[in-house]
C-alpha positions as CSV (number, residue, x, y, z in Angstrom):
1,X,118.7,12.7,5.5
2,X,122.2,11.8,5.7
3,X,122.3,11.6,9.7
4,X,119.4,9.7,9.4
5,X,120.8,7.1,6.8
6,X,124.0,7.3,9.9
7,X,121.2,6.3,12.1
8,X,119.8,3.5,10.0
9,X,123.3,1.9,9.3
10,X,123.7,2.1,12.9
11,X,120.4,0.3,14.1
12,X,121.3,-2.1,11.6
13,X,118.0,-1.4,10.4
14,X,116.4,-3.3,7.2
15,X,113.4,-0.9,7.0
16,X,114.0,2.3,4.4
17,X,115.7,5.5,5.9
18,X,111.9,7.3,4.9
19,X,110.5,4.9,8.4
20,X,112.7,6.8,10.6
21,X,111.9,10.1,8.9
22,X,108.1,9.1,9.7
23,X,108.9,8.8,13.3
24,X,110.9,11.9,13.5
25,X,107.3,14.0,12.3
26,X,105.5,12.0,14.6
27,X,107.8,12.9,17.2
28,X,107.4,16.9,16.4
29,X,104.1,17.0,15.7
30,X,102.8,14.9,18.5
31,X,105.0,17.2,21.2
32,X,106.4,13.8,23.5
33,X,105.5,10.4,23.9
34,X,105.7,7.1,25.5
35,X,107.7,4.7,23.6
36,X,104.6,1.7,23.7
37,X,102.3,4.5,22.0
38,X,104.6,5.5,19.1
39,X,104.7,2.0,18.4
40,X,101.0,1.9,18.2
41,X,101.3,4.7,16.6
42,X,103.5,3.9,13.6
43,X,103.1,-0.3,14.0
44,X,106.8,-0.7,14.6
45,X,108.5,-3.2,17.2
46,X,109.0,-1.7,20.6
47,X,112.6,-2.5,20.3
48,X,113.0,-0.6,16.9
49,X,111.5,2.4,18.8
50,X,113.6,2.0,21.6
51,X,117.0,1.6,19.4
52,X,116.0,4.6,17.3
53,X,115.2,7.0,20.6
54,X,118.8,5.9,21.5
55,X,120.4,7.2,18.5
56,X,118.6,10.4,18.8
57,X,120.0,10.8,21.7
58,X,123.5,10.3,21.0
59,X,122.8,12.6,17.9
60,X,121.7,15.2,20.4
61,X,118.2,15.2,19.0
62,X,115.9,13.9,21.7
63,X,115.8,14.9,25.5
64,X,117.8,11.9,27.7
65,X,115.1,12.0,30.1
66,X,111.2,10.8,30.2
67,X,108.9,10.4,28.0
68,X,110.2,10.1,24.0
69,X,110.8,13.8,23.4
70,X,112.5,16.2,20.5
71,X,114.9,18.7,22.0
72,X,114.9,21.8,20.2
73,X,118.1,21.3,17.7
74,X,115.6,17.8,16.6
75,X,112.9,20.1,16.5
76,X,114.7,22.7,14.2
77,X,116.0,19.4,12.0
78,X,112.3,18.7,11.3
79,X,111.1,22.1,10.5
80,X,114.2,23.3,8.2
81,X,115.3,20.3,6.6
82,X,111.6,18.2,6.2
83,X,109.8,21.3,6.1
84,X,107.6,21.2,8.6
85,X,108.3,24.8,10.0
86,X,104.8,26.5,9.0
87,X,102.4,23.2,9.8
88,X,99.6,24.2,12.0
89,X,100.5,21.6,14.8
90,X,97.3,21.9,16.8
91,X,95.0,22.2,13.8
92,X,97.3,18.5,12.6
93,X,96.2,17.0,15.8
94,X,92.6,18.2,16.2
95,X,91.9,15.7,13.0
96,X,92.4,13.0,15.8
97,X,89.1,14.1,16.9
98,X,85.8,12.9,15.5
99,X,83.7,16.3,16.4
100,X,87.4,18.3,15.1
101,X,87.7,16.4,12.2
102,X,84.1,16.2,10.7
103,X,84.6,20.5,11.3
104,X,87.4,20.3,9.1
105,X,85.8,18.2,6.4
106,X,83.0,20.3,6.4
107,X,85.5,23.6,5.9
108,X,87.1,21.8,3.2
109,X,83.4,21.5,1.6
110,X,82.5,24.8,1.5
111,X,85.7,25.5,-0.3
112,X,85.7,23.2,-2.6
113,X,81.6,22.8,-3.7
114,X,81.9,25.7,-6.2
115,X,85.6,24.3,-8.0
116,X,83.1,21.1,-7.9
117,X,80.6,22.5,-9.4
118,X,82.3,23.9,-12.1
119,X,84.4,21.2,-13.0
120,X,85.1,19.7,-16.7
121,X,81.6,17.0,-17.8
122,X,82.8,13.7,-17.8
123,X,84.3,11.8,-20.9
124,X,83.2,8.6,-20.8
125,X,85.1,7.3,-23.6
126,X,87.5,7.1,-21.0
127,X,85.7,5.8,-18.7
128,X,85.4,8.9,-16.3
129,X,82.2,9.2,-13.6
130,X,83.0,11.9,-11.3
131,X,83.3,10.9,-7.4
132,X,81.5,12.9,-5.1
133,X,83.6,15.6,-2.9
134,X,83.1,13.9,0.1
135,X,84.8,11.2,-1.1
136,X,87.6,13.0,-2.0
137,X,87.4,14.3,0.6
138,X,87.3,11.1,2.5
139,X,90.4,10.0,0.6
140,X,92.2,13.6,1.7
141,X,91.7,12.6,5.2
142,X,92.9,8.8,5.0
143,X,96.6,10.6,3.4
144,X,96.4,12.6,6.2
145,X,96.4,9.7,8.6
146,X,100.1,9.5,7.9
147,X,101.9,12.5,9.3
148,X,104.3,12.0,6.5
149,X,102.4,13.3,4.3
150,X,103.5,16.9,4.1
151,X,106.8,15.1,2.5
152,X,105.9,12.6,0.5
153,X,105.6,12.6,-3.3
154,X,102.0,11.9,-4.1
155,X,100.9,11.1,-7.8
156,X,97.2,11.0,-9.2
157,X,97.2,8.7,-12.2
158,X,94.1,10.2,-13.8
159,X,92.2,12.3,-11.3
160,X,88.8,13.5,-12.8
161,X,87.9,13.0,-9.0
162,X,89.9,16.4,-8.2
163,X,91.1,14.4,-5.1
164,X,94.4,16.9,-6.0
165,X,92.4,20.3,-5.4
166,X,91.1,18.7,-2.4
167,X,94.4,18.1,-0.8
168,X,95.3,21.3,-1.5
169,X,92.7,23.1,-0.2
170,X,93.6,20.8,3.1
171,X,97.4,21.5,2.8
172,X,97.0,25.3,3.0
173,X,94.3,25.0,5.8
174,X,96.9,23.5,7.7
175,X,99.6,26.2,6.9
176,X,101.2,24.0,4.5
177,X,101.0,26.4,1.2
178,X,104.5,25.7,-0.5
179,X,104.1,22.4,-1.6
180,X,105.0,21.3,-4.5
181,X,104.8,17.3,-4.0
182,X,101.3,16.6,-5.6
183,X,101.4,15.5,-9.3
184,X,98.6,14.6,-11.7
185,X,99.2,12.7,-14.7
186,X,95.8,12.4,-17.0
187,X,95.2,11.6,-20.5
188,X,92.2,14.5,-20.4
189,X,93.6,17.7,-21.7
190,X,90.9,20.1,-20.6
191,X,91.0,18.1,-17.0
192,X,94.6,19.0,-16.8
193,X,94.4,22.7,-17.6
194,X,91.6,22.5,-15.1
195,X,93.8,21.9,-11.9
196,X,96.3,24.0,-13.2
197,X,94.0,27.2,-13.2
198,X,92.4,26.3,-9.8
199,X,95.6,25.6,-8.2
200,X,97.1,28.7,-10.1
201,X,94.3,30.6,-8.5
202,X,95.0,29.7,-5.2
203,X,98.4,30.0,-5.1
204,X,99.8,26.5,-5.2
205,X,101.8,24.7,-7.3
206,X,100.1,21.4,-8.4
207,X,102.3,19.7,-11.2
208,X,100.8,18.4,-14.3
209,X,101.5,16.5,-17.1
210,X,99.7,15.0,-20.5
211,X,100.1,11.4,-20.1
212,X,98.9,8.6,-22.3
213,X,99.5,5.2,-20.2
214,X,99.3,2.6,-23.0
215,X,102.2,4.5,-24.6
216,X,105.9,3.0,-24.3
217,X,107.9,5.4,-21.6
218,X,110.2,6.5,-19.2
219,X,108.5,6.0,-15.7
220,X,110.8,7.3,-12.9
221,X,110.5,5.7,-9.4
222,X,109.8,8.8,-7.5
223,X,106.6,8.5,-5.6
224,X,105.4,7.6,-2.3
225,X,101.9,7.0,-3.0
226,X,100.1,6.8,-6.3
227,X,96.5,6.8,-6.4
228,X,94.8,6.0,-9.2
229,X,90.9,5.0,-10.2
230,X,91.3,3.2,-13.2
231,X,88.9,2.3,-15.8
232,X,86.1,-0.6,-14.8
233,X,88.0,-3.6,-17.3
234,X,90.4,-5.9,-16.4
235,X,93.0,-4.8,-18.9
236,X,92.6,-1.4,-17.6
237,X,93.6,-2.5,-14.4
238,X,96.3,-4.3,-15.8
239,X,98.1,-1.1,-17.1
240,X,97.3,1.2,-15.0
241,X,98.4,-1.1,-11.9
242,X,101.4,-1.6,-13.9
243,X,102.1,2.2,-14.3
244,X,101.5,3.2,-10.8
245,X,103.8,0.4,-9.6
246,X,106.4,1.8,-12.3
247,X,106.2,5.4,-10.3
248,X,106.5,4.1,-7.0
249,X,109.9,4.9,-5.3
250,X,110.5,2.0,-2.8
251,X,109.3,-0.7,-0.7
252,X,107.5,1.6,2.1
253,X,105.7,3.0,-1.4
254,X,102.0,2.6,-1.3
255,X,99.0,2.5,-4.3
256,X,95.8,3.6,-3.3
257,X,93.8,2.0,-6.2
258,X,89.7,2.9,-6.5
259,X,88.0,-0.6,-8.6
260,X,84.5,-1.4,-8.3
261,X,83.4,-4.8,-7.4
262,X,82.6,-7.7,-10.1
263,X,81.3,-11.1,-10.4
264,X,83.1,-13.7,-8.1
265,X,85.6,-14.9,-11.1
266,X,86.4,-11.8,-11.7
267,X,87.3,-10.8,-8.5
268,X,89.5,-13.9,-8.4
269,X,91.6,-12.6,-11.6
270,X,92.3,-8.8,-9.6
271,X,93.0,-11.2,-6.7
272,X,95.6,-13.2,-9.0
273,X,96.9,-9.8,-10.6
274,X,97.9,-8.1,-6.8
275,X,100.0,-11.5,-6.4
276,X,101.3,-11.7,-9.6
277,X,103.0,-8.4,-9.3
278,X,103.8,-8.7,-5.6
279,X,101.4,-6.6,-3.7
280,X,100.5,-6.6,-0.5
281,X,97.1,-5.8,0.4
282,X,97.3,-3.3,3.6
283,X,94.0,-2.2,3.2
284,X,90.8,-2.9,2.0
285,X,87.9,-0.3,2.7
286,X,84.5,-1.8,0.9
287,X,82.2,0.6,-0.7
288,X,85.0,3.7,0.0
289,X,84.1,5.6,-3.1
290,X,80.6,7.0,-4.1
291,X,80.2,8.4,-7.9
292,X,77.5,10.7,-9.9
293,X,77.0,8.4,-12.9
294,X,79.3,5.1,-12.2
295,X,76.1,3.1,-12.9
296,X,78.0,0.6,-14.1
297,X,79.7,-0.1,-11.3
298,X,76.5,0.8,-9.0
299,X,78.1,4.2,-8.2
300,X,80.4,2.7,-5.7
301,X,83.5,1.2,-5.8
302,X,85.8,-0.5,-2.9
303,X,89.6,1.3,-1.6
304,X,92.4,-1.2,-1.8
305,X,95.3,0.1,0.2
306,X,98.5,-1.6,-0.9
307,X,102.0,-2.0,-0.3
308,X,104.8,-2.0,-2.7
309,X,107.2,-4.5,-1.5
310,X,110.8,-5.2,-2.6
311,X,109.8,-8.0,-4.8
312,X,106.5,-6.5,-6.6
313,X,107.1,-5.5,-10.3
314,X,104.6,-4.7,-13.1
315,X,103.3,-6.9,-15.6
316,X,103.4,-4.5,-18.6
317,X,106.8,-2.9,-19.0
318,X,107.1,0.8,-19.8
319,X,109.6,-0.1,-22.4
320,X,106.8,-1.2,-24.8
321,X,103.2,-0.1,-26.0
322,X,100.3,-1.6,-25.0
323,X,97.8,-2.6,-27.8
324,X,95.1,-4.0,-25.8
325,X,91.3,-2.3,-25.3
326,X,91.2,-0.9,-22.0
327,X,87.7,1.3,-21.6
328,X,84.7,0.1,-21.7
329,X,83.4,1.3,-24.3
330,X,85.6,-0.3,-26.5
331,X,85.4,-3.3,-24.8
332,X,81.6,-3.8,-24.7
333,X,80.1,-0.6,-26.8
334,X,76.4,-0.2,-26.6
335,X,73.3,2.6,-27.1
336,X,71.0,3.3,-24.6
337,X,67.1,4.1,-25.6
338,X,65.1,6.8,-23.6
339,X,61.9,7.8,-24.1
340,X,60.7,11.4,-23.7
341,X,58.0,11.9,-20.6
342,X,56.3,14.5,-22.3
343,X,56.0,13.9,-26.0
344,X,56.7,10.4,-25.8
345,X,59.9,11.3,-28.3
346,X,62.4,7.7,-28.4
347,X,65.8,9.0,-28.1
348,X,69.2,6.8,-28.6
349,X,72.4,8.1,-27.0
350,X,75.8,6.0,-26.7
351,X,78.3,5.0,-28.6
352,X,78.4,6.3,-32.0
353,X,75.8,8.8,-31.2
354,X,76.5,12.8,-31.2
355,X,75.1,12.1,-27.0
356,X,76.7,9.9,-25.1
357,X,74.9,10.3,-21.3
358,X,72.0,10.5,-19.9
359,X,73.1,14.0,-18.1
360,X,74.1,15.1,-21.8
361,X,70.8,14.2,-22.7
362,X,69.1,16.3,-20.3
363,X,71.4,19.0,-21.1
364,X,70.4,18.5,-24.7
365,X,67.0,18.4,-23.9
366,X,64.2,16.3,-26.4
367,X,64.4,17.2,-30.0
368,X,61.1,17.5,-30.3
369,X,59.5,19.2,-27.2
370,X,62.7,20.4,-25.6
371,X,61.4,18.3,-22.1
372,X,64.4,17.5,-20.1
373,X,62.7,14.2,-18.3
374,X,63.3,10.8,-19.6
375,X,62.5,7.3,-19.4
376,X,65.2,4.6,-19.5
377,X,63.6,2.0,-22.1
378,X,66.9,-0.6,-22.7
379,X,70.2,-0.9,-24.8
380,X,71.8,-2.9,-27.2
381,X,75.2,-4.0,-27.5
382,X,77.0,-2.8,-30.2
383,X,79.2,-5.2,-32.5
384,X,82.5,-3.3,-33.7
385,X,84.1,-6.4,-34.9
386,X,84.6,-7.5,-39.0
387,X,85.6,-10.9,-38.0
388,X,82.2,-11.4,-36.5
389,X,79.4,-13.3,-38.3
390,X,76.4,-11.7,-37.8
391,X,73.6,-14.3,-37.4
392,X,70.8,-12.7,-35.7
393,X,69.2,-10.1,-33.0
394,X,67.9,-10.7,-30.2
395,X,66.0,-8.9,-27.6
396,X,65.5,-9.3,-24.0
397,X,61.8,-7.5,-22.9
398,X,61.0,-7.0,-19.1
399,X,57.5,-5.8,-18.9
400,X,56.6,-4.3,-15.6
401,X,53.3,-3.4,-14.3
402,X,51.1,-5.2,-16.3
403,X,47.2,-5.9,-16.7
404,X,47.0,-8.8,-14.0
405,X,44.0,-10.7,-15.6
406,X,45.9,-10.7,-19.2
407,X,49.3,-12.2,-17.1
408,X,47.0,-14.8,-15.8
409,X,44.9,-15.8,-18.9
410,X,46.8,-18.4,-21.7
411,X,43.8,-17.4,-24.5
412,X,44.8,-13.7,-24.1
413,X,48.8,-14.3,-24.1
414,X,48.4,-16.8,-27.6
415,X,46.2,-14.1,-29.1
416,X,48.5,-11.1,-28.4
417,X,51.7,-13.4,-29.3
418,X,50.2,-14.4,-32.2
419,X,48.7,-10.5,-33.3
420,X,51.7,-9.1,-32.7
421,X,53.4,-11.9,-34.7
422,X,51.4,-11.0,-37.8
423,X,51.9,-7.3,-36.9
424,X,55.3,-7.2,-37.5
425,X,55.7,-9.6,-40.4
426,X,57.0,-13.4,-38.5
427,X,56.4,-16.7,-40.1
428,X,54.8,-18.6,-37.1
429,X,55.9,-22.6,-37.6
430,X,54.0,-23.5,-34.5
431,X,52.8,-22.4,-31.2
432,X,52.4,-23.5,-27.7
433,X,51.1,-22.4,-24.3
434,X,50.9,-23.9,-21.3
435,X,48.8,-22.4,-18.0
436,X,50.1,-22.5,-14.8
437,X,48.3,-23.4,-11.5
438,X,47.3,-21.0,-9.6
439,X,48.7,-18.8,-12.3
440,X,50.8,-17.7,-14.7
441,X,51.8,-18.2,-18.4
442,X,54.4,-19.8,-20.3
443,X,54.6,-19.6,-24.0
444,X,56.5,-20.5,-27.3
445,X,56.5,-19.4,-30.9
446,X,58.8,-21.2,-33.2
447,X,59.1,-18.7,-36.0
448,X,60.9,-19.7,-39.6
449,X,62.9,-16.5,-38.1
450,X,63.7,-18.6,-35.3
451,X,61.3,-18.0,-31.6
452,X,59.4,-15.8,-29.6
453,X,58.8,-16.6,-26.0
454,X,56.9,-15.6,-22.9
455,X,56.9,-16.1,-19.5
456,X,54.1,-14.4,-16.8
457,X,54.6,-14.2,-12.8
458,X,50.5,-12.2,-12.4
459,X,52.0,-12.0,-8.6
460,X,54.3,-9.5,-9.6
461,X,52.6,-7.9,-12.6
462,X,55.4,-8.7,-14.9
463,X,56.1,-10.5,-18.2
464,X,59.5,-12.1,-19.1
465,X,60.1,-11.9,-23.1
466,X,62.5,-12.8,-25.8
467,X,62.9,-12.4,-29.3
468,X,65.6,-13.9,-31.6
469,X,65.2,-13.5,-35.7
470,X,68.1,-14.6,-38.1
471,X,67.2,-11.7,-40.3
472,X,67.1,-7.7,-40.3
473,X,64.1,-7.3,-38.5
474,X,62.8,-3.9,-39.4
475,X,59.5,-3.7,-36.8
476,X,61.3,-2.7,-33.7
477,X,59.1,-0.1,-33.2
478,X,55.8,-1.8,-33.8
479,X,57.1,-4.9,-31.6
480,X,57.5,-2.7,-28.5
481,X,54.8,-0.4,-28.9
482,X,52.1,-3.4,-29.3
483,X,53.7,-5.3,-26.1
484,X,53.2,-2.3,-24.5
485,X,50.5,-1.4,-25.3
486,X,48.4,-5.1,-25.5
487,X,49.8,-5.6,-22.0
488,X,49.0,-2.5,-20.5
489,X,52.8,-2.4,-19.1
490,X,53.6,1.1,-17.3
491,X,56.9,0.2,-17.5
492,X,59.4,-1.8,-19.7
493,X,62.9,-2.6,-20.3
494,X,64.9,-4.5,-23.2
495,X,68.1,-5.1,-24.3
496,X,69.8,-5.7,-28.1
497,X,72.2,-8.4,-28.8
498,X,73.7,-9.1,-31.7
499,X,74.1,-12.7,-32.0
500,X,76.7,-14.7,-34.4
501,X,80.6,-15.7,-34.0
């Protein structure tokens, strides 16, 4: 490195020494060149290329004649001193190959579907839905773009993903089995131990370490590229954007961050919170990451690709702890109702609850039949907050697949309205209902609990509902079942909030 630094000093170069280091591997692994298609190649000037072959060749590194070529004492620099010696070079190159690389990716899957499989369940307390393999290895492949890779300190900040195993596995399939440049840092325990084993197993060193981000500490610049999929909030982008820009070496350092699209305002603030801390976006691959279970984030999530530059800093400072909520669901807690397909058997799951998924549930199986198929009925959002005052619930109904002829008549809507009313025990002030031409309903009961409204599209089959009482209201049950029941809905839907300030 220190001829290379020579080399730098002498180009008068403002780039970091690692640029010329990239060219060097391109150089070996690529066998000769032109000078115009390294330059593609690595997006430097032609001039910077041209300056740099130069040097090599007063350094006695490169041939002094044709195309841009290693001579054998640059090719022994590359192999002993980056370590390059036992990289399959035509394997490396094939991958520039569509048919060559999709073999690859498939050879990577075979190896790594039963580490997959057998991988830790998801905690999702912290957030974690597990990508699928292909896009890790998807991910694997875009770090492998960058012949550099082989020497560059890569950290996972959380990797439930096992993106690490995955470059692994394409490491040693490319001869490269000594590394010991791939670091995961994770708050998960049994995750950690995890990767250890596999990597253990395989005979690779992968290095990792129990780390809690909101706690103050020492984060040493020493990586290249961190990649980190954080959880879905803004605050836990905050910190964990924060962190990874703490580990990042240098100005050519890069962060490979995983976040799923959100509403347009939202987007704005991650916008504002790149250029805030001085990021350059390289990169943005839309809909790069595919998930089992991210349902909250649609199971996809976009790639940002960027650039650490000499100015960028983070917004949270190791130096300090940070206090803030960062998951989701202690951000916005909620439980989720199913409903048993066989027995019929309403199940709640989420937080709080001893069964926190859907896939835990099916594990679980019902508690009363043992069936493992279940209908998604709704969920309420949990208040966790003492400062709140509590001044009502109210529930949001989305009746699917209705009786068309009770949607379109206004006398059957009142009289159900108003059963079910008396069913579960509401005052009824006053009532109105008004029918629409050439169909449809809309209705209103103004309760001394407060309303109960309706709205029917007969085109559709479906009925729009909502509830608000100022008071326990202890006839959940009965309030569903009748709506369900009085207007033959096949399907339904509702949600719990608990209103106040």
């Amino acid at each position: 490195m220190n001829k290379l630094n020579n080399i730098k000093d002498n180009m008068k170069l403002s780039h970091p020494v690692e640029i010329l280091e990239e060219l060097l591997i391109r150089l070996y692994l690529y066998g000769h060149t032109s000078n115009r298609d390294l330059s593609l190649n690595s997006k430097l000037p032609i001039p910077i290329i041209s300056a740099f072959k130069k040097e090599l060749i007063k350094y006695d590194y490169a041939e002094n004649k044709g195309v841009f070529k290693l001579n054998s004492i640059g090719v022994k620099y590359v192999q002993d001193e980056l370590g390059y010696q036992s990289i399959n070079i035509n394997k490396y190159n094939l991958l520039s190959s569509e048919e060559k690389r999709e073999e690859f990716e498939k050879e990577l899957s075979v190896l790594l579907e039963p580490i997959y499989n057998s991988r830790p369940q998801v905690n999702v307390l912290l957030d974690q839905a597990h990508a699928t393999l292909e896009t890790s290895i998807r991910r694997v492949i875009l770090l492998l773009n960058n012949p550099r890779v082989f020497k560059r300190n890569i950290l996972f900040l959380g990797d439930d993903d096992l993106t690490s195993l995955a470059l692994m596995m394409a490491f040693k399939k490319l001869g490269y089995d000594c590394s010991r440049n791939i670091f995961v840092k994770d708050i998960d325990q049994d995750l950690l131990t995890f990767i250890r084993d596999v990597a253990e197993q395989n005979n690779f060193v992968i290095n990792t370490e129990y780390l809690d981000l909101k706690l103050s500490n020492v984060y040493t610049k020493n990586f290249d590229i961190v990649l980190t999929d954080p959880p879905y909030t803004l605050s836990g982008l905050k910190l964990f954007l924060s962190r990874a820009i703490s580990f990042t070496k240098n100005d050519n350092s890069e962060i490979l961050l995983s976040f799923g699209q959100k509403k347009p305002i939202e987007n704005q603030e991650v916008q504002r919170l790149f250029n805030n801390q001085n990021l350059l976006i390289k990169h943005i691959y839309p809909q790069f990451n595919k998930y089992h279970g991210g349902s909250i984030i649609s199971n996809v999530s976009d790639l940002y690709v960027l650039s650490v530059t000499p100015q960028t800093y983070p917004t949270i400072s190791g130096e300090n702890n940070y206090s803030d909520k960062i998951y989701t669901g202690e951000i916005n807690p909620r439980i989720k109702f199913y409903q048993c397909k066989s027995c019929n058997n309403m199940i709640t799951i989420g937080y709080g609850k001893n069964i926190l998924t859907i896939e835990q549930l099916i594990e679980a199986t019902c508690n009363k039949c043992h069936g493992t198929k279940f209908q998604y009925r709704g969920q309420e959002k949990v208040s966790t907050s003492d400062n709140t005052r509590q001044l009502g619930t109210h529930m949001i109904i989305d009746m699917k697949d209705c009786n068309v002829e009770v949607l379109k008549s206004v006398s059957a809507i009142e009289k159900i309205m108003l059963d079910i009313a008396q069913q579960c025990e509401l005052n009824v002030i006053i009532h109105n209902f008004h029918q629409f031409q050439p169909w449809g309903v809309s209705g209103a009961l103004i309760l001394a609990e407060s309303h109960f409204t309706i709205h029917t599209w007969p085109e559709h089959q479906y009925a729009a509902l909502d509830l608000f009482v100022c008071n326990e209201f202890k006839h959940q049950d009965t309030f569903m079942i009748q709506l369900q029941t009085q207007l033959n809905a096949q399907e339904y839907e509702y949600k719990i909030l608990q209103r106040g300030f």
